[in-house]
mmCIF file of the N, C-alpha and C atoms, coordinates in Angstrom:
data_MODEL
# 
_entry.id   MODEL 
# 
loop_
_atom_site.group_PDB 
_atom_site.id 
_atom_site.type_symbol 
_atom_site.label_atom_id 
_atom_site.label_alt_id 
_atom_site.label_comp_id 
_atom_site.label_asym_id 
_atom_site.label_entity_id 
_atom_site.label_seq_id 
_atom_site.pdbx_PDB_ins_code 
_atom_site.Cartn_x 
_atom_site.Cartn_y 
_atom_site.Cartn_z 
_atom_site.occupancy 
_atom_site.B_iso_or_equiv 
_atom_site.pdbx_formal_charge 
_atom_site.auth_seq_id 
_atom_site.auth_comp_id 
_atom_site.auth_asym_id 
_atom_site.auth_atom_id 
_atom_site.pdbx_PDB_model_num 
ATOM 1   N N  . UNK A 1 1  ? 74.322  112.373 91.333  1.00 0.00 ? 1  UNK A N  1 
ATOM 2   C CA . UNK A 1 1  ? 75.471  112.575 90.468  1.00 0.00 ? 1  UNK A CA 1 
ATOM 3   C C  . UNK A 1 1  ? 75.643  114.079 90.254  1.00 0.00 ? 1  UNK A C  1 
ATOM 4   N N  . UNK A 1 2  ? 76.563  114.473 90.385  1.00 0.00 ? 2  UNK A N  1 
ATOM 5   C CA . UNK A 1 2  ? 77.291  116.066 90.198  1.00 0.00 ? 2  UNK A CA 1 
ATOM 6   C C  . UNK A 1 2  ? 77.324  116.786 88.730  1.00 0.00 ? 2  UNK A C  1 
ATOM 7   N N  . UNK A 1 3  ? 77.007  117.421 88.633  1.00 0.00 ? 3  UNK A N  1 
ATOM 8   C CA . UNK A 1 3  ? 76.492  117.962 87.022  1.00 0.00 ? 3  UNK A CA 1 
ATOM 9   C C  . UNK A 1 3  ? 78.481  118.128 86.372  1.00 0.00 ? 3  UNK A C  1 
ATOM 10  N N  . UNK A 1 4  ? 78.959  119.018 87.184  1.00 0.00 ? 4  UNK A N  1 
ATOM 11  C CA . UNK A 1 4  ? 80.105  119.669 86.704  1.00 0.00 ? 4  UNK A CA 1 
ATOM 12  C C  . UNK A 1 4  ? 80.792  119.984 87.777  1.00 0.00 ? 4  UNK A C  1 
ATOM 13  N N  . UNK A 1 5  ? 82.537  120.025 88.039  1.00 0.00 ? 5  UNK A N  1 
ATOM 14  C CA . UNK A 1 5  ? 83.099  120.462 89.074  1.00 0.00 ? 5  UNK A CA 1 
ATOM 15  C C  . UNK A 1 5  ? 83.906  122.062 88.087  1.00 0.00 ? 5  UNK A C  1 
ATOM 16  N N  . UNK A 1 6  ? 83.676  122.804 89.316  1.00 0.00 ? 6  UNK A N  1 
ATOM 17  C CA . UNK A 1 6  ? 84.698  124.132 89.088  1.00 0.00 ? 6  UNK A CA 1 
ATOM 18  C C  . UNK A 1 6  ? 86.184  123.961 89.367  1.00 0.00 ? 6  UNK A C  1 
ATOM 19  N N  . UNK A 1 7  ? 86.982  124.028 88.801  1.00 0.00 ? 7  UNK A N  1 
ATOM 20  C CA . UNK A 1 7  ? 88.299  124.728 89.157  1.00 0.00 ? 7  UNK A CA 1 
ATOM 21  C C  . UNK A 1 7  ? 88.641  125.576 88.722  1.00 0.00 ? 7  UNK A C  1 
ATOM 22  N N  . UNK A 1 8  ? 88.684  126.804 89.522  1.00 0.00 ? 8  UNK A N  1 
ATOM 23  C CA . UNK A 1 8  ? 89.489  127.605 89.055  1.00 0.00 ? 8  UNK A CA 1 
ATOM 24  C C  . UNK A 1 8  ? 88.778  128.341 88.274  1.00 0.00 ? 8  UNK A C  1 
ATOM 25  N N  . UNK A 1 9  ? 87.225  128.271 87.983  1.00 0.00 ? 9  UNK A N  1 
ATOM 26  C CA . UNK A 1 9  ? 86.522  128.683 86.849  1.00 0.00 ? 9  UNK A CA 1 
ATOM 27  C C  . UNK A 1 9  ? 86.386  128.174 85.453  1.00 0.00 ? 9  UNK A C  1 
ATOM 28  N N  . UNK A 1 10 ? 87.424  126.922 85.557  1.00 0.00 ? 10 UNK A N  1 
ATOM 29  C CA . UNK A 1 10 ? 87.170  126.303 84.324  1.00 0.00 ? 10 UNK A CA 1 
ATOM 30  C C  . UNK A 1 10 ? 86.284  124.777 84.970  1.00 0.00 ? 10 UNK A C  1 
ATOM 31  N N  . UNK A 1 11 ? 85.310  124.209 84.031  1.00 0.00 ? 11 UNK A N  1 
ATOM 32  C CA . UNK A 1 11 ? 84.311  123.280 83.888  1.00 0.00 ? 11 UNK A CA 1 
ATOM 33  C C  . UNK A 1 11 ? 84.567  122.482 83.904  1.00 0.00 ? 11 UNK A C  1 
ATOM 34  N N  . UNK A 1 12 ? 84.971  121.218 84.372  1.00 0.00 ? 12 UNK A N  1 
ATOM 35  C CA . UNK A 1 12 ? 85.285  119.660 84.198  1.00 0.00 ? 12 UNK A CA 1 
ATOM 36  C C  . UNK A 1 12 ? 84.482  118.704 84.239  1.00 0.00 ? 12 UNK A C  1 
ATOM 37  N N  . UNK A 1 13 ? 84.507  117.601 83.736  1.00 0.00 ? 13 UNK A N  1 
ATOM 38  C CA . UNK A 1 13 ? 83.639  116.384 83.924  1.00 0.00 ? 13 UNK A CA 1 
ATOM 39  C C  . UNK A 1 13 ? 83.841  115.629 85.816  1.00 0.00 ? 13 UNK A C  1 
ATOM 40  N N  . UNK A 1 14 ? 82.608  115.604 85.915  1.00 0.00 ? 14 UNK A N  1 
ATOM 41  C CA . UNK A 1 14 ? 83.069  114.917 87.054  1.00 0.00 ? 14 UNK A CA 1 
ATOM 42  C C  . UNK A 1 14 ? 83.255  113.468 87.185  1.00 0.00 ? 14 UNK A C  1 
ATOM 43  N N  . UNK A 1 15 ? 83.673  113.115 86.023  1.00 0.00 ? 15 UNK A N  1 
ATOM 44  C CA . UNK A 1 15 ? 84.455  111.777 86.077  1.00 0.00 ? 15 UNK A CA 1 
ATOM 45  C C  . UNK A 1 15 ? 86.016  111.792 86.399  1.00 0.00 ? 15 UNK A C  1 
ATOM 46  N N  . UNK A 1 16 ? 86.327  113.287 86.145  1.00 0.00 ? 16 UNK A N  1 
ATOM 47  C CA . UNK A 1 16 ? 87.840  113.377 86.280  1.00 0.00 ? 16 UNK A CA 1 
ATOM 48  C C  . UNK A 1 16 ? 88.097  113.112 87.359  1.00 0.00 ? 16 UNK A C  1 
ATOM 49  N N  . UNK A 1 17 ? 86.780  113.922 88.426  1.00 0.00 ? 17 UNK A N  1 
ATOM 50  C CA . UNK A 1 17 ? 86.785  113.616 90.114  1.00 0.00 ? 17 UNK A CA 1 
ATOM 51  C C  . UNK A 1 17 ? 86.539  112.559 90.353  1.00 0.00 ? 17 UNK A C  1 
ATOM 52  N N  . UNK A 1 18 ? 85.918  111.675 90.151  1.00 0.00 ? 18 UNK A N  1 
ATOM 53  C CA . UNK A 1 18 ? 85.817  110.116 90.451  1.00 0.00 ? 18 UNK A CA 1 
ATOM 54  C C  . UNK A 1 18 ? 87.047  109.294 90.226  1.00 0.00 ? 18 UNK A C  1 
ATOM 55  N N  . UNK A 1 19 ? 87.767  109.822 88.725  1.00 0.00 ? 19 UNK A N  1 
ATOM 56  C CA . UNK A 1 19 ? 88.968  109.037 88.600  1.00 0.00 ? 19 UNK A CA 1 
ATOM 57  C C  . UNK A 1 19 ? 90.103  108.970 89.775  1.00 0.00 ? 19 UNK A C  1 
ATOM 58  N N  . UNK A 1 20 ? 89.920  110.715 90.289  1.00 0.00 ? 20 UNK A N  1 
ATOM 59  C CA . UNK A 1 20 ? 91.308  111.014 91.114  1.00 0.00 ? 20 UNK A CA 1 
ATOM 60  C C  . UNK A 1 20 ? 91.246  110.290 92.638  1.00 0.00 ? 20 UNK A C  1 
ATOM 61  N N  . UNK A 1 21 ? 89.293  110.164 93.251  1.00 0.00 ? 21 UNK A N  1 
ATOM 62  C CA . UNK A 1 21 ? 89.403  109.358 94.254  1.00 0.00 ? 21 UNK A CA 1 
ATOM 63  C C  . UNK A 1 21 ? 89.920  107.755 94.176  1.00 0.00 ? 21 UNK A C  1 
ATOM 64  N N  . UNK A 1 22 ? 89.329  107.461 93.101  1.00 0.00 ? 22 UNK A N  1 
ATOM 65  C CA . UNK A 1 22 ? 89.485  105.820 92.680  1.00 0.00 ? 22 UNK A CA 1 
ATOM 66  C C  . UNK A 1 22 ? 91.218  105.569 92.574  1.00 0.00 ? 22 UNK A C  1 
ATOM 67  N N  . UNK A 1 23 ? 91.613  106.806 92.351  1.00 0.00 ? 23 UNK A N  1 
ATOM 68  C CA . UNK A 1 23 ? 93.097  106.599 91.897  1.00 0.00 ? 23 UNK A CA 1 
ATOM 69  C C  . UNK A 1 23 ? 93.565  106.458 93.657  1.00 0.00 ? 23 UNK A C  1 
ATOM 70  N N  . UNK A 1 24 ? 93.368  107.467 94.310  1.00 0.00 ? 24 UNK A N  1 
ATOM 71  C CA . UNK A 1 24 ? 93.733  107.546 95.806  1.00 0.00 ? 24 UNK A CA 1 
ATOM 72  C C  . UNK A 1 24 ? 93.125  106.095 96.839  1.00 0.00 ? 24 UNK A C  1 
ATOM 73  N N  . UNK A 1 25 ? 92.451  105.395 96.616  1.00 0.00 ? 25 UNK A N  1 
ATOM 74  C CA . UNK A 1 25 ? 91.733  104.349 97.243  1.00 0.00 ? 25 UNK A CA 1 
ATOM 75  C C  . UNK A 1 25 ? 92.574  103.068 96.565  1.00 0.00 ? 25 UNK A C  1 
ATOM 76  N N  . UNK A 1 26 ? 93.084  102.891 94.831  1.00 0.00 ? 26 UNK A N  1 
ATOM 77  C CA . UNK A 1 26 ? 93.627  102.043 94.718  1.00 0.00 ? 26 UNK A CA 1 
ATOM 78  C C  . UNK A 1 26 ? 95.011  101.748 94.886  1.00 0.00 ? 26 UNK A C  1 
ATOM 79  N N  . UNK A 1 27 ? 95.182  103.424 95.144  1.00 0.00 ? 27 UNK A N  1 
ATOM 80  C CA . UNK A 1 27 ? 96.764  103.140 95.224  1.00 0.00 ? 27 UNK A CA 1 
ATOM 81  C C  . UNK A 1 27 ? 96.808  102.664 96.708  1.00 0.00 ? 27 UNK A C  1 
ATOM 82  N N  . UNK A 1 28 ? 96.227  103.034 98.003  1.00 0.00 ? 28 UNK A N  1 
ATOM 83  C CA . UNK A 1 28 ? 96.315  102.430 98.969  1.00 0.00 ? 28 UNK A CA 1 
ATOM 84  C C  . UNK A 1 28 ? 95.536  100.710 98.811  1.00 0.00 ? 28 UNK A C  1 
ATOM 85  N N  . UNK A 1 29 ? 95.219  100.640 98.490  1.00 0.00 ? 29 UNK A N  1 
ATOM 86  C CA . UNK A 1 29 ? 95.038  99.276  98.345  1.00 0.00 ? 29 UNK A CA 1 
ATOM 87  C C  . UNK A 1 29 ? 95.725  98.251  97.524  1.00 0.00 ? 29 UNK A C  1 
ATOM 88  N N  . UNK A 1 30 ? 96.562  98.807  96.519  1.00 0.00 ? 30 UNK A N  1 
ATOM 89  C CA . UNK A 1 30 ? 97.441  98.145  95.646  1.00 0.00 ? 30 UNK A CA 1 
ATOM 90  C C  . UNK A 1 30 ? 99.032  97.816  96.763  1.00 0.00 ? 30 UNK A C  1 
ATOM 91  N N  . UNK A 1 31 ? 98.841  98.694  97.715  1.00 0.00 ? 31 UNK A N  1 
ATOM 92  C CA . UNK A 1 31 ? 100.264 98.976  98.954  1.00 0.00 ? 31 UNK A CA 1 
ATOM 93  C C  . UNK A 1 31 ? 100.079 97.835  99.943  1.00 0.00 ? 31 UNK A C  1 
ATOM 94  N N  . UNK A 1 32 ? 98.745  97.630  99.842  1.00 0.00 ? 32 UNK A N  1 
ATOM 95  C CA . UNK A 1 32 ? 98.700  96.593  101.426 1.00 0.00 ? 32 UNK A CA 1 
ATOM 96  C C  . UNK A 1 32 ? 98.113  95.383  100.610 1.00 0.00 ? 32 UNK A C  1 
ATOM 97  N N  . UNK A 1 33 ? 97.977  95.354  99.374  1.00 0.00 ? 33 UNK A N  1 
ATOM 98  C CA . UNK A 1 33 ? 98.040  94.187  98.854  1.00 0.00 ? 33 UNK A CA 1 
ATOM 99  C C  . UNK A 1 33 ? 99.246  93.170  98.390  1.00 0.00 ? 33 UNK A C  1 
ATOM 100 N N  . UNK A 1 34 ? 100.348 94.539  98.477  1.00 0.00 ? 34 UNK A N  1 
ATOM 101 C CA . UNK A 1 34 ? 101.786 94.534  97.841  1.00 0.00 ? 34 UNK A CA 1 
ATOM 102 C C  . UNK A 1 34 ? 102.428 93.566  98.625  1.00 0.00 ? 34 UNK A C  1 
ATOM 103 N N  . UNK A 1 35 ? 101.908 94.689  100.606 1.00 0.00 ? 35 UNK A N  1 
ATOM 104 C CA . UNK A 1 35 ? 102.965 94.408  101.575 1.00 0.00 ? 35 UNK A CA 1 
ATOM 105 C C  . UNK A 1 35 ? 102.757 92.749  102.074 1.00 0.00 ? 35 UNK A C  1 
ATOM 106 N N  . UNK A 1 36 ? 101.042 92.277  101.990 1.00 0.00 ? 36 UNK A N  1 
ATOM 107 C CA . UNK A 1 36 ? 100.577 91.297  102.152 1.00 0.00 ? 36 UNK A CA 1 
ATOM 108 C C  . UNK A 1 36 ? 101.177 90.103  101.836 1.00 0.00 ? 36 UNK A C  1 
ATOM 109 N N  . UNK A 1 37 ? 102.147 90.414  100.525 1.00 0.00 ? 37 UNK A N  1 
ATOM 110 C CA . UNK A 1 37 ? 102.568 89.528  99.652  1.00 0.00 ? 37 UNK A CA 1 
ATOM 111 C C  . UNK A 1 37 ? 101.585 88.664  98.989  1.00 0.00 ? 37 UNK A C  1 
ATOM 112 N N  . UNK A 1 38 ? 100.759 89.123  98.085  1.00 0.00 ? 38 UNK A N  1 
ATOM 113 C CA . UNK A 1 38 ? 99.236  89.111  97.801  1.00 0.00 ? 38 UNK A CA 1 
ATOM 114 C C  . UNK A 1 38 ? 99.549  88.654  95.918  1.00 0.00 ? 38 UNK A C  1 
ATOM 115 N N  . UNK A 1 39 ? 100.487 89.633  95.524  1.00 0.00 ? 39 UNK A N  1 
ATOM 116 C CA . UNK A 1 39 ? 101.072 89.379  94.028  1.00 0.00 ? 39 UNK A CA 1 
ATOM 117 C C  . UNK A 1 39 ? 101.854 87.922  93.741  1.00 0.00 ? 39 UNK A C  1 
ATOM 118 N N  . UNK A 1 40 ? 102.214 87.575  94.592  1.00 0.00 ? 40 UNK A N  1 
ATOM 119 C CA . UNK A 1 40 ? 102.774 86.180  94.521  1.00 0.00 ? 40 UNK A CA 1 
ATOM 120 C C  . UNK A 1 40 ? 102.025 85.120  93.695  1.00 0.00 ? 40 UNK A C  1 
ATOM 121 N N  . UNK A 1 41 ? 100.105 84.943  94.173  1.00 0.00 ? 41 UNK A N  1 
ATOM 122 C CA . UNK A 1 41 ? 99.621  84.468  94.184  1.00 0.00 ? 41 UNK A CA 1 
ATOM 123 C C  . UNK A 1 41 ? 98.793  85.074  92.260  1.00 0.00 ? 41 UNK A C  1 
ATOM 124 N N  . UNK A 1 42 ? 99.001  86.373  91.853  1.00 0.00 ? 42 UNK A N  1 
ATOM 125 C CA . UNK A 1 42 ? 98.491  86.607  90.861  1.00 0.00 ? 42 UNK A CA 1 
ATOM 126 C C  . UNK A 1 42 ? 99.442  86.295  89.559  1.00 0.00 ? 42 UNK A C  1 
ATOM 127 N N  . UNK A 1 43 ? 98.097  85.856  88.526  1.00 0.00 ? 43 UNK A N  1 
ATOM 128 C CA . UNK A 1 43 ? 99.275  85.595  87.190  1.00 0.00 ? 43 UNK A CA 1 
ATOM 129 C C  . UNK A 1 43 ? 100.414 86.886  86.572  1.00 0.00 ? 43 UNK A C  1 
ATOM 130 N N  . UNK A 1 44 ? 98.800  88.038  86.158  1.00 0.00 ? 44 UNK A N  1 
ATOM 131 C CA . UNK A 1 44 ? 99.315  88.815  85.631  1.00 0.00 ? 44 UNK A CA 1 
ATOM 132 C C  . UNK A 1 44 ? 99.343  89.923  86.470  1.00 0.00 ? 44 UNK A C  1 
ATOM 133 N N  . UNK A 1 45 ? 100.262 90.555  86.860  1.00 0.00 ? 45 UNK A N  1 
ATOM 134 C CA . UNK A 1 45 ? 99.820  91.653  88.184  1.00 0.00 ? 45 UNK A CA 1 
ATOM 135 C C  . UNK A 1 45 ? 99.413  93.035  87.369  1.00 0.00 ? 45 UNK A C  1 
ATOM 136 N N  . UNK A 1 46 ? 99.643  93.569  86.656  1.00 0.00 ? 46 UNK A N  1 
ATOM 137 C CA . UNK A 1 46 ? 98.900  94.682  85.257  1.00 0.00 ? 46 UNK A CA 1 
ATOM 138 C C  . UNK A 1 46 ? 97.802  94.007  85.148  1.00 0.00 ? 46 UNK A C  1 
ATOM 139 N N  . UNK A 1 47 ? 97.498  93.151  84.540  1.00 0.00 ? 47 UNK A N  1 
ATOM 140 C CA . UNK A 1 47 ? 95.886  93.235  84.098  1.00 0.00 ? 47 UNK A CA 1 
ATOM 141 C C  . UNK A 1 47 ? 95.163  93.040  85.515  1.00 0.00 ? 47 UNK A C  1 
ATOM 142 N N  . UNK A 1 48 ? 95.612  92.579  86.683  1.00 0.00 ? 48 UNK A N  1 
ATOM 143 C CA . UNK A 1 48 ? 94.816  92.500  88.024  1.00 0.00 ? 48 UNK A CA 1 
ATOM 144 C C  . UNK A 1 48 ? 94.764  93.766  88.493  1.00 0.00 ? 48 UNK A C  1 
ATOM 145 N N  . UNK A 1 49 ? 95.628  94.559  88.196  1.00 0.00 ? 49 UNK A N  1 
ATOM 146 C CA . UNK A 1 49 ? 95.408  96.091  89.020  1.00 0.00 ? 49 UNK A CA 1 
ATOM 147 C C  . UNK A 1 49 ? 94.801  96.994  87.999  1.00 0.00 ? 49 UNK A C  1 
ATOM 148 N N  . UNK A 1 50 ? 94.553  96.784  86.495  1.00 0.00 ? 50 UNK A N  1 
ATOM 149 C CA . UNK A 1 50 ? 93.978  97.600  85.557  1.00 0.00 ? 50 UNK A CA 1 
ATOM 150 C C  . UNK A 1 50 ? 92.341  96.997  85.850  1.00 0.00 ? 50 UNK A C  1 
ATOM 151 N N  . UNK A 1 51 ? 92.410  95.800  85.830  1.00 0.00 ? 51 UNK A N  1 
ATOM 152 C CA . UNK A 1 51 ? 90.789  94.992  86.585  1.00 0.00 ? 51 UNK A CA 1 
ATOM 153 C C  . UNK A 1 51 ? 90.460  95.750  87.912  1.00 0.00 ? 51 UNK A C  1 
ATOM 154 N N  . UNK A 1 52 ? 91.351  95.716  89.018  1.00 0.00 ? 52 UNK A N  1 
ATOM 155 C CA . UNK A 1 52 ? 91.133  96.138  90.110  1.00 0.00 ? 52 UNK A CA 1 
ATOM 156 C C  . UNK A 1 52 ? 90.518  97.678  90.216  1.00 0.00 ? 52 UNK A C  1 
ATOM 157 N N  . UNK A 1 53 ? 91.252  98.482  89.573  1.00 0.00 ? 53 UNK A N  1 
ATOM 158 C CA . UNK A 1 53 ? 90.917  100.604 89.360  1.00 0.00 ? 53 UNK A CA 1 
ATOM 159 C C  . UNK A 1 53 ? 89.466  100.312 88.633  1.00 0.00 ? 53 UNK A C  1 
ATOM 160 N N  . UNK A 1 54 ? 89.245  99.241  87.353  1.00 0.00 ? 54 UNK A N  1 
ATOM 161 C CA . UNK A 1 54 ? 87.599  99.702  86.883  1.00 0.00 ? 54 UNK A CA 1 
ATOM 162 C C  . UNK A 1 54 ? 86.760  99.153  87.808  1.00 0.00 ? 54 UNK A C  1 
ATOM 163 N N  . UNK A 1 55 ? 87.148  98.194  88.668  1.00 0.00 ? 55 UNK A N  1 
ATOM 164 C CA . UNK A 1 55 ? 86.039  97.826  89.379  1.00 0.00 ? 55 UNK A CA 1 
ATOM 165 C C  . UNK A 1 55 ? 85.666  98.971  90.738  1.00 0.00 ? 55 UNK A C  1 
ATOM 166 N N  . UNK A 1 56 ? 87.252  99.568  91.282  1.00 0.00 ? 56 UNK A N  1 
ATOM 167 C CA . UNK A 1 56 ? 86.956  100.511 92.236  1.00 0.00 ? 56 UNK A CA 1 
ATOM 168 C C  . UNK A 1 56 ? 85.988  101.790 91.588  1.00 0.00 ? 56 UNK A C  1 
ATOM 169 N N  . UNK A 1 57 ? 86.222  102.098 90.055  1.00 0.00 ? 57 UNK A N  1 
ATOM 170 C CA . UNK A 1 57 ? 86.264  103.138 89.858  1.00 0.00 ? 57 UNK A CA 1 
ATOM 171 C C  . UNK A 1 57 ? 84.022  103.117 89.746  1.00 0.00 ? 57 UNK A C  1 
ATOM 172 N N  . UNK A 1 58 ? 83.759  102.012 89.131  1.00 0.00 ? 58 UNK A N  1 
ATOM 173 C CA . UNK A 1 58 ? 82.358  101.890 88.996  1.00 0.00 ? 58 UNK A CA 1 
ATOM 174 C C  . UNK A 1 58 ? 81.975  102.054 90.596  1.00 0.00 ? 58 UNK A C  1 
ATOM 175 N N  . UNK A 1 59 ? 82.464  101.140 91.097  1.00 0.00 ? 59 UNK A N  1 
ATOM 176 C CA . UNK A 1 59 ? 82.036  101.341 92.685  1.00 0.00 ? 59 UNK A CA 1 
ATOM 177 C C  . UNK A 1 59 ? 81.707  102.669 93.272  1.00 0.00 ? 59 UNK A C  1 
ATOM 178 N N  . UNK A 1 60 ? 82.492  103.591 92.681  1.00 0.00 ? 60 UNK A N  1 
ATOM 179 C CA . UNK A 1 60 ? 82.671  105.071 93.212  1.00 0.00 ? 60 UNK A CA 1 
ATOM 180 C C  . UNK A 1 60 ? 81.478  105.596 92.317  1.00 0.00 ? 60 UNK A C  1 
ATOM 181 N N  . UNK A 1 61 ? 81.546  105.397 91.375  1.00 0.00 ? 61 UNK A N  1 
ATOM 182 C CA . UNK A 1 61 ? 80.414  106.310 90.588  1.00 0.00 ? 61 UNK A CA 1 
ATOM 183 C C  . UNK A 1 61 ? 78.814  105.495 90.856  1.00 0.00 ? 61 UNK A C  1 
ATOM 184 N N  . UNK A 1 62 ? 78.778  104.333 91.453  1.00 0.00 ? 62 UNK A N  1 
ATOM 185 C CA . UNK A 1 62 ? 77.464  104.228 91.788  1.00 0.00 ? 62 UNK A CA 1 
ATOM 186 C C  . UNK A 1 62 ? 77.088  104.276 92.673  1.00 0.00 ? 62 UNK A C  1 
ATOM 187 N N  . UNK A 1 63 ? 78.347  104.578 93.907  1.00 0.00 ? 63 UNK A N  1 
ATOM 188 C CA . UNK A 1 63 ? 77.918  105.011 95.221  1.00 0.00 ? 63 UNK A CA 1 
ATOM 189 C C  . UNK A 1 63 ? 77.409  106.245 95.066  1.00 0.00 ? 63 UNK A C  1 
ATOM 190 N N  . UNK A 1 64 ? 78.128  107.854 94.386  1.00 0.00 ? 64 UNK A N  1 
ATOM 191 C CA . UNK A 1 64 ? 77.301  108.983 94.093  1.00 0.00 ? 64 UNK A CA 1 
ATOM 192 C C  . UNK A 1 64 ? 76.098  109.073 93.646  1.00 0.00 ? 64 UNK A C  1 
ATOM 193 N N  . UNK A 1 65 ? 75.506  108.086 92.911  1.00 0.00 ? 65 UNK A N  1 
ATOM 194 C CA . UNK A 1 65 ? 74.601  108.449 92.032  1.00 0.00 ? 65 UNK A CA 1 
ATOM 195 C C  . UNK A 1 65 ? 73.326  108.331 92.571  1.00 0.00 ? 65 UNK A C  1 
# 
């Protein structure tokens, strides 16, 4: 796990960086789940894709660690 990311000289959490990959991985996966016609089949499509980002997003942070 990454202590701290630099930008720019200012300090960030590196959860911000985990968020922005998880964000880039679900949005392609929210697209070919779309095109699949995949939502048809879900009740609520918000709480399946707010379910879907925490599950990518843990995934990502325990693959680093």
């Amino acid at each position: 796990m990454i202590k701290e990311v630099d930008l720019g000289g200012v300090y960030v959490s590196p959860f911000l960086a985990y968020m922005a990959v998880t964000g880039m991985v679900w949005f392609l996966i929210r697209r070919a789940l779309d095109r699949a016609g995949f939502y048809r089949l879900v009740w609520h499509p918000a709480l399946f894709n707010t379910a879907l980002y925490v599950i990518l997003l843990s995934m990502v942070v325990v693959v680093t660690m």
